[in-house]
N, C-alpha and C positions, 0 to 999 in steps of 0.2 A: 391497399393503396393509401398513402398518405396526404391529407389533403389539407395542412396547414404543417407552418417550420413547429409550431408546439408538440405534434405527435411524433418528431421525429427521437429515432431514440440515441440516447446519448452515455455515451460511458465517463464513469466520474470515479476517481481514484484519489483516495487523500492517504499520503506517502510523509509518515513520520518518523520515518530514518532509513539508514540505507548500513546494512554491516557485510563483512567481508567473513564466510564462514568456512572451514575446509570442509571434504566432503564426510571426514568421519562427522565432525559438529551435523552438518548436512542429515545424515545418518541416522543420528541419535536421537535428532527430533520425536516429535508427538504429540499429539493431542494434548492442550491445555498449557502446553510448555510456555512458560515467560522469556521473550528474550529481552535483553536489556538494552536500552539505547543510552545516546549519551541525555543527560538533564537539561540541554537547552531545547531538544528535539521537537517538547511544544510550542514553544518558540517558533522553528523554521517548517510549519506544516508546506509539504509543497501540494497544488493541486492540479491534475490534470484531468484534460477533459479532451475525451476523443484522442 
């Protein structure tokens, strides 16, 4: 039971790019792998919540 709005739980996602990838790229992935974004990427962090 939740008994104040503080406990309540909340999901938070900070989303620093967004790329279009086919599925072989899809595929290929793995652990550790770098993908590159563009350089201004820090720039536009988006944040959502919930």
């Amino acid at each position: 039971m939740i008994n104040s709005f503080e406990e309540l739980p909340v999901k938070i996602e900070f989303v620093l790019g967004k790329k279009i990838m086919n599925l072989y790229e899809i595929d290929d992935l793995c652990a550790k792998r770098i993908i590159s974004l563009l350089p201004e990427s820090e720039k536009n962090i988006e944040i959502r919540v919930n």
